[in-house]
Every structure is written in C-alpha cells, then in structure tokens.
N, C-alpha and C positions, 0 to 999 in steps of 0.2 A: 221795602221790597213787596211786591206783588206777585202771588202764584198760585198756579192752580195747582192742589194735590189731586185732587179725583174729583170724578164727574158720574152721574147716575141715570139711565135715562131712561122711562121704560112705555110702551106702548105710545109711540112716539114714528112714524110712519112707517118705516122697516122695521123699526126694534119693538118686537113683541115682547119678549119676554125681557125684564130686567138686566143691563147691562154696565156692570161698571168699566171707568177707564181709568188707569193709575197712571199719573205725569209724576214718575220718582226721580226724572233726569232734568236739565234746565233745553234740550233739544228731546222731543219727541218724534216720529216719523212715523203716519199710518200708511200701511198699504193693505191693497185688495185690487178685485179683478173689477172693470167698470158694472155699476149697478150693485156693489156689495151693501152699501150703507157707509162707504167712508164721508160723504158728501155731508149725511144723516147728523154726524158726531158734530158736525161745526154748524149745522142748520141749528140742532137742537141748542149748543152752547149762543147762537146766536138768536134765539127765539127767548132764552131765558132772558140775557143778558134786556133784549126787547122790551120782554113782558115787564120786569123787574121795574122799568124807567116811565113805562106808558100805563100801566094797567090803570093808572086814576084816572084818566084821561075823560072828559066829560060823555067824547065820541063812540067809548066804549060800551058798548050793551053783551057784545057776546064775543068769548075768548076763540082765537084760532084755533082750532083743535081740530087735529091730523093724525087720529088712530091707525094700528093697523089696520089695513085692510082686508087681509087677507085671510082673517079667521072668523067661520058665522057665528054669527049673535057674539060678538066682541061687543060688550057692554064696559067695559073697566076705564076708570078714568087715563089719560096722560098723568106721568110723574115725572120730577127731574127733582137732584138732591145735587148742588157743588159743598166741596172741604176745598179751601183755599187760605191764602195769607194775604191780609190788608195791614200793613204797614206793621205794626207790632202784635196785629191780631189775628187768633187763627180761627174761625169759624167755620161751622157746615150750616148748609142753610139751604132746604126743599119746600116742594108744593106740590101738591096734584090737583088736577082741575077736569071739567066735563067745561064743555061750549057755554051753559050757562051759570055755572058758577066756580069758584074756590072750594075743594073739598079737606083741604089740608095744607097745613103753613106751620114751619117750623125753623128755631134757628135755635142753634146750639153753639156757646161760647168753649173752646177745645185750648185757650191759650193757657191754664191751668192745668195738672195732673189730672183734677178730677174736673169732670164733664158738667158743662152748667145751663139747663134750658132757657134762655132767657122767653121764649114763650113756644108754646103747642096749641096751634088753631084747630079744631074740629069745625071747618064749615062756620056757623057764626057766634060761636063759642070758646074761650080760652080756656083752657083744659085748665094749668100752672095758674090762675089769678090771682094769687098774692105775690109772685116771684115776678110775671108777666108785667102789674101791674108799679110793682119796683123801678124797672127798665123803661117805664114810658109805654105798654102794649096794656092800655087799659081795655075796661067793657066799653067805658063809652066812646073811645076811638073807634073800635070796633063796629059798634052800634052806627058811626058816621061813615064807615066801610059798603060798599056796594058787595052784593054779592060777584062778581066779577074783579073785585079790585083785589090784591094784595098788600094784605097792613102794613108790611115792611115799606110799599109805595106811598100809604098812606102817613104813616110816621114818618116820613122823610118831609112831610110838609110842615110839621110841626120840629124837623131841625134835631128829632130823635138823632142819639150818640149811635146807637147799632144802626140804623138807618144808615145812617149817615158813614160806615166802615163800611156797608155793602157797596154803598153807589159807589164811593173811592175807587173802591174794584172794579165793580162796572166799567166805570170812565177810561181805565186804565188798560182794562182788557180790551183785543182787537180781534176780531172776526169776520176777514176776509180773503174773494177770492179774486184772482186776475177778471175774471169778467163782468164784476160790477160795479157798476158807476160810483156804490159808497166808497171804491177804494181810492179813488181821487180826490172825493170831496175831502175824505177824511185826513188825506196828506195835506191836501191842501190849507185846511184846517188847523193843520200841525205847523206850515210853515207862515202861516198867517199870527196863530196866537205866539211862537216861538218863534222870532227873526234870527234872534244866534243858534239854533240848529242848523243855517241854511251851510255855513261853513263845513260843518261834518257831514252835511248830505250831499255835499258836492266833491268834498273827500273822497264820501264813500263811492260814488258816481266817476269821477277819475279812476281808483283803483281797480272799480272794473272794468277797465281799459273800452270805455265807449266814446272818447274824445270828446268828450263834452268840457269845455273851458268854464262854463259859467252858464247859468239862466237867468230870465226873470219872467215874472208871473204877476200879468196887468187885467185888471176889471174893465171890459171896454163896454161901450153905451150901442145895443141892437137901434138901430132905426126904426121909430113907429110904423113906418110902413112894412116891413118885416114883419113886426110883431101882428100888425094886424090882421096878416094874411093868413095866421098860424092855422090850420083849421083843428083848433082846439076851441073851449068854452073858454068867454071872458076873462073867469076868475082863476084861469091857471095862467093866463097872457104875462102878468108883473113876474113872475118869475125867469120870464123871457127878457124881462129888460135889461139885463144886465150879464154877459158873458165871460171865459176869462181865458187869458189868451196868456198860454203858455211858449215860452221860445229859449230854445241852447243857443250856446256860442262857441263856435266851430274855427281853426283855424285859418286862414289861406294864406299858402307858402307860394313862394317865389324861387328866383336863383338858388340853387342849394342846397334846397328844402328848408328854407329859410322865412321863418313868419314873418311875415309883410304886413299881415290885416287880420282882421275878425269878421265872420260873418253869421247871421244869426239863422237858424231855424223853427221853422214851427214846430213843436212836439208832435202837434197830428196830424197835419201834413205830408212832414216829411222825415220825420225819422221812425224806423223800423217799431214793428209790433213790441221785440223785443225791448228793447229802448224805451219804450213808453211805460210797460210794466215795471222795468228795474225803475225806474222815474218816480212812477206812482209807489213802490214799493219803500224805496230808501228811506222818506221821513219818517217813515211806520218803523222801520228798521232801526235807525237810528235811537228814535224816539224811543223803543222799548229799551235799547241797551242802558239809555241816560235815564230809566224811570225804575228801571229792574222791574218792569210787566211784560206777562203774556202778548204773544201774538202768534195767533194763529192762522195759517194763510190754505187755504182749500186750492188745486191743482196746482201745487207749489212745482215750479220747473215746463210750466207750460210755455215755449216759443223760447224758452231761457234754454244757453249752452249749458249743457254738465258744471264744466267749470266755474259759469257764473253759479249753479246752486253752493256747488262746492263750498264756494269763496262766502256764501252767506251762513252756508253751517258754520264754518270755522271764525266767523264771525261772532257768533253767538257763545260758539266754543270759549273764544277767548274773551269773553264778558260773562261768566257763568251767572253771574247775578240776574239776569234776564230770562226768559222764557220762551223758547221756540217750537210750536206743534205745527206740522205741516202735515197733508195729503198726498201723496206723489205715485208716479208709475216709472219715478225713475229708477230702477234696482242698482241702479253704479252707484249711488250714493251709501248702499248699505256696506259697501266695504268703507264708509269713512265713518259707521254710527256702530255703537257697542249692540250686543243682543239684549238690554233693557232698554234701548231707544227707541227699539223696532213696536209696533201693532200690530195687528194683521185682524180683516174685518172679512169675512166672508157669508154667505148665506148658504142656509140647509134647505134643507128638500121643500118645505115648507116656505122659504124665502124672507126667514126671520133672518137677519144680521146677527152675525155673531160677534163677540171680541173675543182676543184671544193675545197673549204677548210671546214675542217671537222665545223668549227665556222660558216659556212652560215645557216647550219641547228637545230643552236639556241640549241644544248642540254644543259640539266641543270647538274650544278656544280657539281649536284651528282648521274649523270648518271653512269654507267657503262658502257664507252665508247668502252672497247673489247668485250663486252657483244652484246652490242648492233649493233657492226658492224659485227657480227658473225650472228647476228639474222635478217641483210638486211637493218636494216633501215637506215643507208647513203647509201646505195649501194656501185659500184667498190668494188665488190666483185665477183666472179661466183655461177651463181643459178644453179644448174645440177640438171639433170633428170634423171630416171629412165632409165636401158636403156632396149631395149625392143628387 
C-alpha cells in the first residue's frame, strides 16, 4: 500500500506561513473560493515529487523557487516535509532550499514505535554521521552531492534501500489536472506498460454510461514534410515524428435498435470534452485502485456531470485501499463525503492561504454541510459584492 499521511509546505507561492495537510481518510476533497491556494497544494506535492527524481540532473544549476511574494524582504528559504506509507514503510521525509542550493534534508524512519533518523542534512554536512553513515548516507556521497542536488536523488544512484522506498512512492503517486498534457501521457503510459488493465478501463469507461464499446490506441508515422514545416528549432522536430491516435468504438443500430455494425471514433475529434477527460482519467483510476496509491487530480469535475464524479468517489469508496485527493467547486459532492474528507483553503487579508478542516468547526451530524458552506459559515468561499 501506498499513502499519503500528511504533507507540509511552507513559503511556497501563496503559503507563507507553514501549512499542514492531514489525508486521515483514503478520499480526501479541498475546497475554496478560486485564487485560494487549493491549486498550490497539488503544485507543491507535484514540484516535490519533481524535484525528488530530477534534482541530480547534470541540467541542473539552480532550483525552482517560488516564494511568497507578497511579504517585503521575505528572505526564508521554501520547505516541504511528506509522512507517507511505501509498501511496509512508513517514513517522513523534507528539505528546504533557496534557488541556489539545499539548506536542509531529512528522513526519518516512523515504521517502529520509536522514531529513527536515518540522516539529518545541514546544507553540506551530516549532522547523524555514524547512524547516516549505517544506511548508505555517507560524507563522501555527500561530498559527490552538488549543492543543488538532493542526497536522497543522489543515493538512489547507488541503488540506496531508503532511496529506493521514497522513489517507489514517487512512481506511485499521481498528480494531475484535466488540463494538462502529462495527464494523457501518463495514461497512456499506464496502458502501454499494463495491457491487462485495458479490460477494467474499459469497464470502468462503460459504466459511466459514455457508449464506448471498445478503443485502440496506435503510434502513427508524421510525414517529413510536416515535420519540417514545424516552425520550431531542429532539435525538438524528432519528437514530432511519431504521434498517437486514439479511437472508441461506437455502435450502429439498425431495424429495432438493433446492432448491425461498429463504428470507430476519434477521441479528439469527435467525442465531447467530457469524454476525453473520463478517458484520460480512467487508467490513472483504475491503476491506483489495483496499486493501493495516491491520486490526486486538481479541478476534479471540470466539464464532468455531478453524477460522473459521484460514481468515481464511490469508486474509491469501495476500494478503500487506495487513495483519493481531489480540488473541486462542486459543493453536491459534500453531501456524499463525511466532515474529515472535507479541506477548505482560503486566504487572509494578507493573501497567505490557509488550511483549515471542514471538522475544526464542530458541525453537527446533521448539519447540511453544502448548505451551510454555501451560506458562509466555514468560509473559503468568495463573498462578492455588488458591483457598482
């Protein structure tokens, strides 16, 4: 099993001051008003998960970093700190960093009573060096460390055991949103290295009653002349040589409503916005339920009916072994999730993001919790005015 317990993130573009998040349920749900920092929480989980796999990267001279903005002479570095489960291990594992280096690296083994550092980074120094140096996190790894890289990156090249339980995670965990291109690649990916998923994505893909009979999904060859028109540089051209053409199979009825034939579609083409999403969505879906990992999807229910999110909470529902965090503006759904499911992200006067869980504000059993958040009383909402 793979999951995330908590997440930490602090001076990280909205989130000025320190921020934790607890995933205590296997469905989590943030909400807020647009521009709160919900967008923030999956950037940042998605920036770690980044940094964590690239940081040794030869390319690398100087780390992303996206402070607040908002407050003068903000000199403090970015931090993020995950507590998660890899397979039969439970680790917490942070860093903080400035653009040009690593100021701090830490990983703490948590699968035991008592708490066990297997190393504490100071910048280019192991704090722990005989414990550190136990586990594989020596000086002179270190020493072959850039000040920009992450040891934990850099021990995974030497095939490190703790190394090698974080990427697991990594690999495992998903972080995406309907409107970008990784979320295709990434299915695609999934039914490429996984051919017997394709049966329960197409399951899944029937039972949300979108008539899709069957697809397939072909690499076809661009025409050099095509390619050469691109008005792009050379050496991004070869990635143009090769494209993939996705197609459903739709039925067509005759006398009586009565299937005669099959006929195929192009996914971009010609079936709806919506269609395409649950499309791209499904092997991600699938795939976490059959791995027991995270997935976290950002404007979860954008162009999708109510009922289709519906039908993917209670998906996850009934696979609790899995992990579901989602973004959404859709308030119907809160009557389907308990008051520990709920987030709610809003900003203060200052325009720091806040976290806050829907259960801090003690509503009772039988509140009408969309009701209620409709009417202001947790707030991370938008209050609008007249405009004049």
């Amino acid at each position: 099993m793979y999951r995330i317990n908590s997440f930490k993130v602090c001076n990280f573009r909205s989130f000025a001051k320190e921020q934790q998040i607890e995933f205590n349920t296997n469905i989590t749900a943030v909400y807020g008003a647009n521009a709160s920092g919900k967008s923030n929480i999956a950037s940042s989980l998605g920036f770690l998960a980044g940094f964590i796999c690239n940081s040794a990267e030869a390319n690398i001279f100087k780390i992303p970093f996206e402070p607040f903005l908002l407050r003068k002479d903000n000199d403090n570095p970015t931090s993020m700190e995950i507590e998660f489960l890899s397979n039969d291990k439970k680790l917490r594992y942070g860093f903080s960093f400035k653009s040009d280096r690593i100021i701090s690296e830490k990983l703490v083994d948590l699968s035991t009573q008592k708490e066990k550092i297997i190393f504490s980074r100071i910048e280019q120094k192991i704090e722990n060096d005989s414990t550190a140096k136990k586990y594989g996190f020596t000086k002179s790894l270190l020493e072959k460390t850039r000040l920009t890289t992450l040891l934990i990156t850099k021990a995974r090249e030497d095939n490190n055991l703790y190394a090698n339980y974080i990427f697991d995670f990594i690999e495992k965990m998903g972080v995406f949103s309907p409107n970008n291109p990784e979320l295709r690649r990434a299915s695609l990916k999934i039914l490429k290295e996984r051919p017997k998923l394709k049966e329960k994505v197409l399951n899944f893909l029937k039972s949300a009653d979108l008539w899709i009979r069957d697809f397939t999904i072909d690499e076809i060859d661009t025409p050099d002349e095509i390619i050469k028109s691109l008005p792009i540089v050379d050496e991004f051209k070869d990635s143009f040589k090769k494209s993939t053409l996705i197609t459903t199979r739709h039925s067509v009825r005759g006398e009586e409503n009565k299937i005669v034939d099959y006929i195929d579609f192009s996914l971009d083409a010609q079936e709806s916005t919506g269609t395409r999403i649950i499309f791209d969505l499904a092997p991600l879906i699938v795939a976490s339920v059959e791995d027991g990992s995270p997935l976290y999807i950002d404007e979860f229910g954008i162009h999708l009916h109510p009922d289709i999110c519906r039908y993917i909470l209670k998906y996850f529902k009934d696979n609790s072994q899995s992990q579901l965090i989602i973004n959404t503006h859709d308030t119907s759904l809160m009557n389907e999730l308990s008051r520990e499911e709920i987030i709610l992200v809003e900003k203060n006067q200052a325009e720091e993001s806040l976290v806050s869980r829907l259960s801090d504000y003690s509503p009772r059993k039988e509140a009408p919790i969309e009701k209620h958040y409709r009417a202001g009383l947790y707030g991370a909402r938008p209050f609008l005015k007249e405009i004049k």
